[in-house]
Each structure stands twice: as structure tokens, then as C-alpha cells.
BALOBA-249081 format. One record per residue (C-alpha): x, y, z. Coordinates in steps of 0.1 Angstrom, whole numbers, m for minus. Example, Ala and Ser with C-alpha at 12.3 -4.5 7.8 and 13.67 -1.06 7.14 Angstrom:
// residues 2
<pt u="123" v="m45" w="78"/>
<pt u="137" v="m11" w="71"/>
***
This chain:
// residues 456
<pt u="642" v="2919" w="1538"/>
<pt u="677" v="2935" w="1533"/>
<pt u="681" v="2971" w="1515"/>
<pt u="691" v="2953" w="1481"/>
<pt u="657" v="2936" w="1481"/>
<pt u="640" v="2964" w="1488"/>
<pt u="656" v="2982" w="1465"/>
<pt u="646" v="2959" w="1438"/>
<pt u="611" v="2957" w="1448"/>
<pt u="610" v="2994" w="1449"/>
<pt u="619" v="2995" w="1411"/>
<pt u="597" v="2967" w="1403"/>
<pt u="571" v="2991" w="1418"/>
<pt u="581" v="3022" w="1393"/>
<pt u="585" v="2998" w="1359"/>
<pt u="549" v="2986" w="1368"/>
<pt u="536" v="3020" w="1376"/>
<pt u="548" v="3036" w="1344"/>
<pt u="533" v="3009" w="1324"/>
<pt u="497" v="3013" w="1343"/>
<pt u="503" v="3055" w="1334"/>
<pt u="511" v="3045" w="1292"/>
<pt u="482" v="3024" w="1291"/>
<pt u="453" v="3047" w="1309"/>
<pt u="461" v="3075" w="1277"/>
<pt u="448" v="3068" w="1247"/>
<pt u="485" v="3057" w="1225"/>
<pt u="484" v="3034" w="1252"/>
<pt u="448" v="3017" w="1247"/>
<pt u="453" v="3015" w="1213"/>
<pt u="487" v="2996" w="1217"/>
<pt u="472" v="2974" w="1245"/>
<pt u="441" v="2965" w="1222"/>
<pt u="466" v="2961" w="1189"/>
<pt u="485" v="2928" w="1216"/>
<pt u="453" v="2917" w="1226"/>
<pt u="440" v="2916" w="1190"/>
<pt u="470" v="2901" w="1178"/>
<pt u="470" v="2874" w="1210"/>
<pt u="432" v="2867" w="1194"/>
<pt u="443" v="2861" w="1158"/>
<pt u="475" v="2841" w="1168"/>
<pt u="450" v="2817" w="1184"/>
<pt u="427" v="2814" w="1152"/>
<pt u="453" v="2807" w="1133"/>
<pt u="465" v="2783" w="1155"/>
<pt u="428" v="2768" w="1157"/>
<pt u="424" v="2768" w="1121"/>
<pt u="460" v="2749" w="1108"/>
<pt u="449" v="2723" w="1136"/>
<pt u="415" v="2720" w="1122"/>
<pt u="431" v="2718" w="1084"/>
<pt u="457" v="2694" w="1099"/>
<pt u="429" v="2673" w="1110"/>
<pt u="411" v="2676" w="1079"/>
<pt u="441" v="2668" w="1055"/>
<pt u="442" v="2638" w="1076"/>
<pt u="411" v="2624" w="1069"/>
<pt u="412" v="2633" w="1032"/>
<pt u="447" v="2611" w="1034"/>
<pt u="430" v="2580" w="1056"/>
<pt u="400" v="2582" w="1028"/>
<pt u="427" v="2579" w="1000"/>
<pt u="436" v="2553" w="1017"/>
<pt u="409" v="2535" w="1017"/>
<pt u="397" v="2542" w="986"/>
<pt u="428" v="2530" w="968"/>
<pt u="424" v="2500" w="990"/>
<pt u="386" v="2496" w="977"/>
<pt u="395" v="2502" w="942"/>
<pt u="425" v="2475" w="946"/>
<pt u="403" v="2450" w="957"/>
<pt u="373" v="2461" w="929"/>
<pt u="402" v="2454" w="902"/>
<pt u="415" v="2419" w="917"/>
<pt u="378" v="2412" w="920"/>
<pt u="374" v="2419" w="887"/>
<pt u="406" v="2406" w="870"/>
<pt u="390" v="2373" w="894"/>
<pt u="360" v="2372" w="873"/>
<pt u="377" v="2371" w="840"/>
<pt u="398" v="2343" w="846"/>
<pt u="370" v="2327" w="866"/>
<pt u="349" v="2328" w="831"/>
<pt u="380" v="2321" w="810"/>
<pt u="386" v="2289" w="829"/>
<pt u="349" v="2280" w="827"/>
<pt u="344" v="2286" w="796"/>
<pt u="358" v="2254" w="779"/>
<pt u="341" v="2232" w="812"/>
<pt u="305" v="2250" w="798"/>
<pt u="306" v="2257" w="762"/>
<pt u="323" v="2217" w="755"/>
<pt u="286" v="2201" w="766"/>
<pt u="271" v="2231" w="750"/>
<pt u="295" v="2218" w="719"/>
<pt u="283" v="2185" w="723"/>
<pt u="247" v="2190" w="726"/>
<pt u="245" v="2212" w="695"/>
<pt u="266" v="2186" w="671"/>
<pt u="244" v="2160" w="686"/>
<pt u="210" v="2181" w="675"/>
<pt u="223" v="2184" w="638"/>
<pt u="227" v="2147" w="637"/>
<pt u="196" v="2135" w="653"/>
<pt u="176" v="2165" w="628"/>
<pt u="194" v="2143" w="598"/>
<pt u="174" v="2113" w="611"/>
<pt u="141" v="2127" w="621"/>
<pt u="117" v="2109" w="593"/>
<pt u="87" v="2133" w="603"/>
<pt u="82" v="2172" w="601"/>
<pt u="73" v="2175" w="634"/>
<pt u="102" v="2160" w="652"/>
<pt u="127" v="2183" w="627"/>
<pt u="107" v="2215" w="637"/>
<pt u="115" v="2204" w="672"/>
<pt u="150" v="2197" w="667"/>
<pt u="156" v="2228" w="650"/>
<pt u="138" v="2251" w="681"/>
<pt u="162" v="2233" w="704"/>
<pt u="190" v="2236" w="685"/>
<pt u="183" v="2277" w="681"/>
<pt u="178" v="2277" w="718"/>
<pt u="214" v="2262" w="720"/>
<pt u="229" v="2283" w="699"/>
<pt u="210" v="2317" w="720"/>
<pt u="228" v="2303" w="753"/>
<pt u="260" v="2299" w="726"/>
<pt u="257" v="2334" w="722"/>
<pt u="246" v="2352" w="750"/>
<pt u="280" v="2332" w="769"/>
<pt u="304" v="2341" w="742"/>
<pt u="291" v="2381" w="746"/>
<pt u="292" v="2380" w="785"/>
<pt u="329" v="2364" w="784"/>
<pt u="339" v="2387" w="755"/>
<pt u="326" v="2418" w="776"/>
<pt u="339" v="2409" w="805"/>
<pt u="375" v="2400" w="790"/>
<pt u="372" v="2437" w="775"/>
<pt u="360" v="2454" w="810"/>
<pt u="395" v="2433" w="822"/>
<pt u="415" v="2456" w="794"/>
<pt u="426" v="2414" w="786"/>
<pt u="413" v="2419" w="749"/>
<pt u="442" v="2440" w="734"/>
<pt u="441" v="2451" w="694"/>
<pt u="462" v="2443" w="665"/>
<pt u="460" v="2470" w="640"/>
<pt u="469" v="2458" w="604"/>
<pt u="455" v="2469" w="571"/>
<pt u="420" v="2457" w="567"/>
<pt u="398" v="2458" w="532"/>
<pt u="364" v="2470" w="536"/>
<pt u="356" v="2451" w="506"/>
<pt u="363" v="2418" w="520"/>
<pt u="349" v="2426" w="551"/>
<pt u="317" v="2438" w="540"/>
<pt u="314" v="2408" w="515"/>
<pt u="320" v="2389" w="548"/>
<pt u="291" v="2405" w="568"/>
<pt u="269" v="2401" w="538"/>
<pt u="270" v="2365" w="534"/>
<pt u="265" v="2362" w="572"/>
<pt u="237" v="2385" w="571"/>
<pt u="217" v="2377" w="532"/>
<pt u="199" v="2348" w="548"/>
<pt u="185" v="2362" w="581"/>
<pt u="172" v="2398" w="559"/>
<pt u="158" v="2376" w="532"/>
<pt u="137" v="2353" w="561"/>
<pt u="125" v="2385" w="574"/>
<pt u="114" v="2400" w="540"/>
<pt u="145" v="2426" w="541"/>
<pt u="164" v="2437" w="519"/>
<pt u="206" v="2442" w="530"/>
<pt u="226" v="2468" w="507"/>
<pt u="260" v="2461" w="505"/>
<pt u="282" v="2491" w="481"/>
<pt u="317" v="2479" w="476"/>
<pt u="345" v="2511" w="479"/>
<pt u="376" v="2495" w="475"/>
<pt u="391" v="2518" w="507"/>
<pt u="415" v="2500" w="535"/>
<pt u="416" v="2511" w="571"/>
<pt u="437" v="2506" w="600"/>
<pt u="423" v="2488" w="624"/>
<pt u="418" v="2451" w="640"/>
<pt u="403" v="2429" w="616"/>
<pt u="386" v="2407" w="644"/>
<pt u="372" v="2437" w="665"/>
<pt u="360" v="2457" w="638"/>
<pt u="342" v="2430" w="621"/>
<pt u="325" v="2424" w="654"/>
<pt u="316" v="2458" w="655"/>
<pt u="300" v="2460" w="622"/>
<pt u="280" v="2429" w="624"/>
<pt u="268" v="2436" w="658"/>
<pt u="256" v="2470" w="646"/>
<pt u="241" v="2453" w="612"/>
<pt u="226" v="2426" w="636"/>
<pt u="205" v="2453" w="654"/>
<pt u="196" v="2470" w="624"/>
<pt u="180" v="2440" w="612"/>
<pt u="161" v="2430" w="647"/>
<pt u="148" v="2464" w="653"/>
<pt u="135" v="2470" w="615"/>
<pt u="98" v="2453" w="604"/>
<pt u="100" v="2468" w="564"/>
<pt u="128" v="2482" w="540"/>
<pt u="162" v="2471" w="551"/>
<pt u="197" v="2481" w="564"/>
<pt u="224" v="2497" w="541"/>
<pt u="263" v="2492" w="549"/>
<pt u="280" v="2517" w="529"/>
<pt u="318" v="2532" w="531"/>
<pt u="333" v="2567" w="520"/>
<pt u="366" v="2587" w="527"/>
<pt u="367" v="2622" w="541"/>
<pt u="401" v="2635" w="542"/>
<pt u="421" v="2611" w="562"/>
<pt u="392" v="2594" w="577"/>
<pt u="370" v="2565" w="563"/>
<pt u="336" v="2568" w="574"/>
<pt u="312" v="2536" w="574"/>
<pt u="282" v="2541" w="579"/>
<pt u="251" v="2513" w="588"/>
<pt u="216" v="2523" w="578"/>
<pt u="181" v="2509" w="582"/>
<pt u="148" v="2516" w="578"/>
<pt u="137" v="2504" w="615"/>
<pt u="118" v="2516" w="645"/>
<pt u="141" v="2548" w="655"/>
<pt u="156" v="2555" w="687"/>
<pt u="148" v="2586" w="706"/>
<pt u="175" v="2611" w="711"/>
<pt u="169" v="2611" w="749"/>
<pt u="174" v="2570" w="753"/>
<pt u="212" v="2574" w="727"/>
<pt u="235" v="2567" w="753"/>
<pt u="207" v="2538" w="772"/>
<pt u="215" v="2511" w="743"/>
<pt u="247" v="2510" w="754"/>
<pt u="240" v="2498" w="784"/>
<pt u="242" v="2463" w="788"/>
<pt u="205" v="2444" w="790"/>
<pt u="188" v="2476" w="775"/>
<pt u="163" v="2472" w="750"/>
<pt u="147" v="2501" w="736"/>
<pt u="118" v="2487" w="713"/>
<pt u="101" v="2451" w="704"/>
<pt u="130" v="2435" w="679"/>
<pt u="119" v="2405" w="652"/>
<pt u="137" v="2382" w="676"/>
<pt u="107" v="2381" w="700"/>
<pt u="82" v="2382" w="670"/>
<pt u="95" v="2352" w="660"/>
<pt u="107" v="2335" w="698"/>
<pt u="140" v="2331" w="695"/>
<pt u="148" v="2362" w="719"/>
<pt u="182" v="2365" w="706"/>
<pt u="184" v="2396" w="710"/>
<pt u="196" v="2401" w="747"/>
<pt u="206" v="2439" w="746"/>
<pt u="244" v="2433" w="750"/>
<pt u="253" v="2440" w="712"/>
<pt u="258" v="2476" w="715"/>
<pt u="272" v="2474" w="749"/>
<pt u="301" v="2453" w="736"/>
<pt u="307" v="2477" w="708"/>
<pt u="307" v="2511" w="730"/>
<pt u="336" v="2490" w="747"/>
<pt u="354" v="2473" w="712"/>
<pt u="354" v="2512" w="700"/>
<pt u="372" v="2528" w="733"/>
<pt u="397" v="2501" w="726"/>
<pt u="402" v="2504" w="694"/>
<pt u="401" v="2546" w="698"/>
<pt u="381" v="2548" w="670"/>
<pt u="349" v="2570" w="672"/>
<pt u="312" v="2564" w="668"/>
<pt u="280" v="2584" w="665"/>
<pt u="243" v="2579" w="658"/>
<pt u="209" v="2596" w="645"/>
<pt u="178" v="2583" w="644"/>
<pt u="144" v="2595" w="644"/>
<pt u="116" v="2576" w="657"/>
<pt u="96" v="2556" w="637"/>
<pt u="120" v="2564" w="603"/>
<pt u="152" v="2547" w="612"/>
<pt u="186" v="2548" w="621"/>
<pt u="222" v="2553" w="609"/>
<pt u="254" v="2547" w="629"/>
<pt u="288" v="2562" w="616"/>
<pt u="323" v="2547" w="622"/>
<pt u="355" v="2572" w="619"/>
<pt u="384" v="2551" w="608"/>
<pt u="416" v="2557" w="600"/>
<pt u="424" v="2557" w="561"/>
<pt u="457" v="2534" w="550"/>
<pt u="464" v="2522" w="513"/>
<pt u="462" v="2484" w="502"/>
<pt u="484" v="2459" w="510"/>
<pt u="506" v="2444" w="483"/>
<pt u="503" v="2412" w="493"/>
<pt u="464" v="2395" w="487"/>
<pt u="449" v="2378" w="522"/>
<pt u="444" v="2343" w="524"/>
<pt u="408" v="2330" w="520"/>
<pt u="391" v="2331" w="551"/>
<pt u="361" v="2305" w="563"/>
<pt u="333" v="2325" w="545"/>
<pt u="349" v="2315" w="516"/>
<pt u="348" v="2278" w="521"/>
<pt u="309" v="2276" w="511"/>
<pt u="327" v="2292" w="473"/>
<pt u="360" v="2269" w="472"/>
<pt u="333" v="2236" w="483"/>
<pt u="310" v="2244" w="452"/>
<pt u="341" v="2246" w="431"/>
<pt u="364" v="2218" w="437"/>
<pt u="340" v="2196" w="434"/>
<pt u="359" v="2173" w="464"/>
<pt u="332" v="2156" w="481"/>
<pt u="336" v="2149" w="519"/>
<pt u="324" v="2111" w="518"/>
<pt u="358" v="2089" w="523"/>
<pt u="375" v="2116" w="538"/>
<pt u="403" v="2100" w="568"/>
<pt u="403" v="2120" w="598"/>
<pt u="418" v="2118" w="634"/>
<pt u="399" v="2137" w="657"/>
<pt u="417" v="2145" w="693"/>
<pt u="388" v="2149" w="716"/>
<pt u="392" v="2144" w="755"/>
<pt u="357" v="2153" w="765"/>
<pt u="337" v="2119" w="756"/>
<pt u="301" v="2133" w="748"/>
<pt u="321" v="2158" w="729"/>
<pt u="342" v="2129" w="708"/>
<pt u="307" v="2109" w="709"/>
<pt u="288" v="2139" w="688"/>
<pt u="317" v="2145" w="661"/>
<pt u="318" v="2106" w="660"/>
<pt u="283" v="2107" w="653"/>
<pt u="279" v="2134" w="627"/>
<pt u="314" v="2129" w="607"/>
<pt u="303" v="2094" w="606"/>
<pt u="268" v="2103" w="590"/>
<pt u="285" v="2124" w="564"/>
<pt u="306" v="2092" w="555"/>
<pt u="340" v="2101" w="570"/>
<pt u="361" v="2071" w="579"/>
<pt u="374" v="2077" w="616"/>
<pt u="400" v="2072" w="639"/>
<pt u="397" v="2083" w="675"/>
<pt u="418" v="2093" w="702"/>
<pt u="424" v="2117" w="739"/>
<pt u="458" v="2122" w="739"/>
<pt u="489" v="2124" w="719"/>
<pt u="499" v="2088" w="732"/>
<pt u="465" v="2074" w="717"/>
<pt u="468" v="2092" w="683"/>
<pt u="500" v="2080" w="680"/>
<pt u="488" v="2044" w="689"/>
<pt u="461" v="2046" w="664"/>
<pt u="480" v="2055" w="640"/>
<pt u="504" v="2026" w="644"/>
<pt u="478" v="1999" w="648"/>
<pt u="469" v="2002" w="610"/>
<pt u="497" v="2021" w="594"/>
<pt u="480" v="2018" w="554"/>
<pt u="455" v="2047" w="572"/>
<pt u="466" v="2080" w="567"/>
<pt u="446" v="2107" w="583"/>
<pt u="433" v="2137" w="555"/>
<pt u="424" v="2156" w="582"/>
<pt u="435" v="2160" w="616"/>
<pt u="404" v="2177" w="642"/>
<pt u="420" v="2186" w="676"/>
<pt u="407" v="2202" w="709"/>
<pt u="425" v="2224" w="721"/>
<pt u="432" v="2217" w="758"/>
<pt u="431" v="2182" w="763"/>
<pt u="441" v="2162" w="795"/>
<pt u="474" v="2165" w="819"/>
<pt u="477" v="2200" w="801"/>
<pt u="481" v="2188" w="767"/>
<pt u="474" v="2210" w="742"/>
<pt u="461" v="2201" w="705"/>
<pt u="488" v="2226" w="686"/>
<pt u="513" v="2201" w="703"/>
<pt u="497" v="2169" w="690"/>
<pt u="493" v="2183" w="655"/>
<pt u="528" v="2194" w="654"/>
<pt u="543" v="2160" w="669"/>
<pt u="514" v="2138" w="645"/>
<pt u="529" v="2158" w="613"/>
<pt u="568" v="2152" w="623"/>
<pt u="556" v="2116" w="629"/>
<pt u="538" v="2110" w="595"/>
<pt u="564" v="2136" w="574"/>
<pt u="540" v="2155" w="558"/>
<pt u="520" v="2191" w="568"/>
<pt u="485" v="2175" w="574"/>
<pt u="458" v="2197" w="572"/>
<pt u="447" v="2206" w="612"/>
<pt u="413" v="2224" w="627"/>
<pt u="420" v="2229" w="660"/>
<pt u="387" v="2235" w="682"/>
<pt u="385" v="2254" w="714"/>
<pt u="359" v="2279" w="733"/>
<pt u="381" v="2305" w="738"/>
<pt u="411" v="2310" w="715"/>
<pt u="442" v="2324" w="726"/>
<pt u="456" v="2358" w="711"/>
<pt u="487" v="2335" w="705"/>
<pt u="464" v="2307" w="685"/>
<pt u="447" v="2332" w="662"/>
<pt u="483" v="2342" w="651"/>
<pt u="492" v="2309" w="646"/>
<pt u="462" v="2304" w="625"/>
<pt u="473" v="2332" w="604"/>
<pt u="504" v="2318" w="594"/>
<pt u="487" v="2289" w="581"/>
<pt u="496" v="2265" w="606"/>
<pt u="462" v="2252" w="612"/>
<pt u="426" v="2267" w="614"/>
<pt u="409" v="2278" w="644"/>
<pt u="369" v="2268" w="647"/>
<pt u="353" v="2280" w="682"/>
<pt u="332" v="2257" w="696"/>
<pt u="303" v="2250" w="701"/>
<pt u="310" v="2238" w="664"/>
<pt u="285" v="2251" w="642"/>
<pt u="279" v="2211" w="617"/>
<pt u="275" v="2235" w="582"/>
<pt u="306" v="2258" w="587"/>
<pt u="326" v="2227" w="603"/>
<pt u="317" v="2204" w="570"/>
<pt u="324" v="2235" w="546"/>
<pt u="356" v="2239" w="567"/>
<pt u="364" v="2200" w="563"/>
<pt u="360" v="2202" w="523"/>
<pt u="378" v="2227" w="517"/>
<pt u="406" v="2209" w="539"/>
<pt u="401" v="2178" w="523"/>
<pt u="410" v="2195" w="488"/>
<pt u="443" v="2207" w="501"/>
<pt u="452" v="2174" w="519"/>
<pt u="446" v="2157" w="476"/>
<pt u="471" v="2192" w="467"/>
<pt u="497" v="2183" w="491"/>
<pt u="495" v="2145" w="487"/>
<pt u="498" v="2150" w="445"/>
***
């Protein structure tokens, strides 16, 4: 070791010494204990970021994951809709079929017994009518595929509406329906709020034994407040928000009194959803065993100048006036579904309609020329026919072809947002299938009477 190392050892030897001598007095200690406390905390801190680190890295892979699970729920779901969409037309049309078939074959019964059978089946039909329309409607809603189209809607005419849906059913079941006319308009979605109100006046009537239901309007400021009233069985406040759950019954209904078990508990489901869309509100109280009341808060607007054209609830009115009588009537029905064509075949021809028949636009138009003196009254069309034909486009080629605006029904189990504004314009009417015989012959005469206005 040369003198230069030694040196630098030696001086190595002092630093270290005079470090062992500041730490054995107590400034020292204290400074030795404030490293090795700070050493101690450096490392927590260290251990903890890694341990939030690892923590904000699961929360991130769960995201993850659960934006993945809710992205496959919605395509799932969004599935499901179109999946019922596109299977509605293949199920309702034998559905259509079936129940057009049981009005005809109640026509020729020649005993009671064998009408009193008809007519159970044919309720029976028209419960599986219903309960299909109500889980395609809901699920369309659950979708968010069921947008609103707010216009100016009289309560009036809507009311009336319910009422003559409604008069027959309270006066079979020994109740009496109030119905107080207010004159007040709202804004809202004709379609949606109607179905709201009757589903609401429909469970008033099933769940009430004596009295009745009231439907009654009044304004509050800028709200318009209808209200739906009855005399039935009460709800209890803890079981409010269970009736809107779909397939929840609260009580025994009439419906199972008298068999028909119509009354599936998805009414008030599909209005809890009708009224998010619409952002309108809704509240109820009841009290068991005295009744219930539900309120609607809508929007207040001022009539319309121009009056709305007669809808199908006032066909019944126009038929008793006009005095046209159905018998004779020419009509070209469109029908690619043969039990479907078979059944309107069979029940236009017992209500003496003279017919032409056809599947396409290429057999309408052949029928036509094969005996040119016939002139159809009344055109009847399907709406999606073969090779993606659709019965707007037949009607629309049939009237170019003839020169004249022929009066159309087109016929379909789930009409498009598109075809109900169509409808509205006059084009054509709309009738959802299955066809209900009463409202379809109704529908016919009052069609008929226009076809005799257009042809004067």
C-alpha cells in the first residue's frame, strides 16, 4: 500500500469516526431516527401507489368487461326485437286466418251450441291476439324502437273513442263507464296516449265487481290532468310500484270470473314504459277494498284550426248513416298467405261482395285485364307480400293503372311508423291484423260510400 493510499484510508477512518461521535449524542439520535423514519414512510408510500396502481387496474379491466357485457345485453336485445318484428307477420297471418275463418263458420252454425263454441274459440284467439301484440309492443319499447310523435290531441275525441270501445264490455259486466267531456287539447302522441288510457280504463273495469270507472279531464295551470276512477278492489300502497311489473296481478279480475283470462298483467307494465317515453307523469291512490284513481300530467296546447278526419270508431256512425249497403260491393283483395286469402274469400263472400283475387302485383293486374267491365270499389292489400312486394306499391301502381284514387285498406301485423303516416294523409287505411270481421265490414262500408263519391 503506497503513502497516498494510506493517506486516504486514514481519512476515511476520521469522516467515519466523526459520524459514529454525532450520532451517540442525542441531536444525533434524533437525526438518525428522523432518516430512518423517513426511509420507513418512503417505502409505504411506495407500497401503497403500487397497491392503488394495481387496484385502478382492475377497476379499468372490470370496465372493461362490463361495457363488453352491457354491449352484448343491448345487441341481444336489439336481436330480440327484430327477431319478434320479423315473426310477427309469419304468427299473427294464421292467427289472422283462423279468427276470420271463426266469424264465418259462427254465421253458419244452425244450433246454439255450436255458436257458443265458436264464439269461446274465437275469444281464445283473440287473448293469444292480444297477449302477442303487448309482448312485441313492450319489447319494441324496451328496444327505444317505438319513438313519439307529439301533435295536438282532443281529449274529447279521444275519450269518445275509449268510450265506445269500452260501453259494451261495462254494460256485460253490470258497470256503469262515466265519460265528462272538457273540451281541453294536449300535446302528446295520439297513438300512445290512447293506449295508455285504455289500458288503464281496461284494468279498472277487470279489477271492479260493482259501481264503475270514471274518465274525467281538468286543467291546472299549464298541465291537463286526466284522471281514471273506479270503484274496484284497491291496491295496497305497499304492492304500487308491483303492477308495473310485467305478469303481476295483484287481485282476482272479472276476466277469470268469466274464463277468458285476458287479463295477463302486462297492461300497466306497457304503460309505466309508454309514459317514460312520452315524459309525461303518472301517479296513483287507492285504498283497499274502495277503489282506485290514476292521474296523467299532460301538457296543456290550444285546438287546432283545422278539424281531424274521422277515424275507424266512427265508421259504426257513417255505416248507419249512408245507408250504402255492403252486398255488391267489387273488391280486389292482395293476399299472399293462402289460408289468409281463403278466410277473406270466405267471409267477404258471405256478406255478398263480388271478388277478384290475387298474390302479386302481376296477378292484380292480370285480373283486372281478364274482365275489364269489373272495376274494383275496394282494393284490400297485405302489406308484405312475396319477393318483397309491398301492398302500398300495388295500390299505388293498381290506381295509376285504372286512373282513379280507389279506396285501399292495407292489412299488416305490425305497421310501420312510415305507414301510419301514410294513412294520415289519406292515402289508404291501416287495419292490423288479425282482422277483427265487425270493424273490417264497418271499415268496408264506409269505403264503399266514398268509392259511389268519387265515381259520381
Amino acid at each position: 500500500m503506497g503513502k497516498q493510499d494510506r493517506q486516504e484510508l486514514e481519512k476515511v477512518r476520521r469522516i467515519n469516526q466523526a459520524l459514529v461521535d454525532r450520532s451517540t449524542d442525542s441531536q444525533g439520535r434524533d437525526n438518525f431516527s428522523r432518516v430512518r423514519t423517513g426511509i420507513g414512510l418512503e417505502e409505504q408510500v411506495r407500497q401503497r401507489t403500487y397497491e392503488l396502481t394495481s387496484t385502478l387496474s382492475d377497476l379499468q379491466r372490470s370496465n372493461r368487461q362490463l361495457i363488453t357485457a352491457k354491449e352484448t345485453a343491448e345487441q341481444a336485445n336489439n336481436s330480440k326485437t327484430r327477431f319478434l318484428a320479423a315473426a310477427s307477420h309469419d304468427v299473427l297471418q294464421p292467427l289472422n286466418a283462423a279468427l276470420l275463418l271463426m266469424s264465418t263458420l259462427t254465421t253458419v252454425q244452425g244450433n246454439d251450441e255450436g255458436k257458443k263454441l265458436c264464439r269461446q274459440v274465437e275469444r281464445s284467439l283473440e287473448t293469444m291476439d292480444t297477449l302477442l301484440r303487448n309482448l312485441l309492443y313492450m319489447s319494441r319499447l324496451d328496444a327505444g324502437d317505438v319513438k313519439p310523435h307529439f301533435q295536438t290531441v282532443s281529449l274529447d275525441r279521444l275519450f269518445d273513442s275509449i268510450a265506445s270501445d269500452f260501453e259494451p264490455i261495462a254494460q256485460v259486466r253490470n258497470l256503469d263507464l262515466r265519460v265528462r267531456r272538457s273540451g281541453l287539447h294536449v300535446w302528446s302522441d295520439p297513438t300512445m296516449l290512447r293506449r295508455t288510457i285504455q289500458n288503464i280504463v281496461a284494468n279498472a273495469l277487470r279489477y271492479t265487481k260493482k259501481g264503475g270507472a270514471l274518465l274525467v279531464a281538468g286543467k291546472r295551470g299549464g298541465e291537463v290532468h286526466v284522471r281514471i276512477a273506479d270503484t274496484g278492489v284497491g291496491i295496497d300502497r305497499a304492492r304500487f310500484k308491483d303492477i308495473f311489473i310485467e305478469f303481476q296481478r295483484c287481485a282476482q279480475g272479472q276476466d277469470d270470473l268469466d274464463g277468458s283470462s285476458a287479463g295477463m298483467g302486462l297492461g300497466l307494465a306497457i304503460v309505466e314504459r309508454m309514459i317514460h317515453t312520452l315524459n309525461h307523469s303518472l301517479s296513483l291512490n287507492s285504498r283497499v277494498g274502495y277503489g282506485s284513481c290514476f292521474s296523467l300530467r299532460l301538457p296543456h296546447t290550444e285546438a287546432p284550426e283545422q278539424v281531424p278526419q274521422p277515424t275507424v270508431n266512427s265508421y259504426r256512425h257513417h255505416e248507419k248513416l249512408s245507408g250504402i249497403k255492403l252486398a255488391g260491393a267489387n273488391i280486389l283483395i292482395i293476399e299472399n298467405d293462402l289460408a289468409a286469402l281463403q278466410a277473406m274469400e270466405a267471409l267477404l263472400g258471405q256478406w255478398g261482395c263480388n271478388l277478384r283475387l290475387a298474390s302479386s302485383t302481376r296477378e292484380a293486374m292480370s285480373a283486372l285485364s281478364i274482365d275489364q267491365a269489373w272495376n274494383p270499389d275496394i282494393i284490400i292489400a297485405d302489406q308484405h307480400l312475396n319477393n318483397d312486394e309491398r301492398g302500398t306499391s300495388v295500390v299505388r301502381i293498381l290506381r295509376q293503372l285504372i286512373g282513379r284514387q280507389i279506396p285501399a285498406v292495407i292489412v299488416t301485423a305490425d305497421p310501420s311508423e312510415r305507414l301510419w303516416k301514410m294513412a294520415d294523409q289519406g292515402q289508404f287505411e291501416v287495419m292490423q291484423k288479425p282482422v277483427k270481421p265487425a270493424q273490417l265490414r264497418a271499415l268496408l262500408t264506409h269505403l264503399r260510400s266514398r268509392s259511389f263519391e268519387l265515381s259520381a
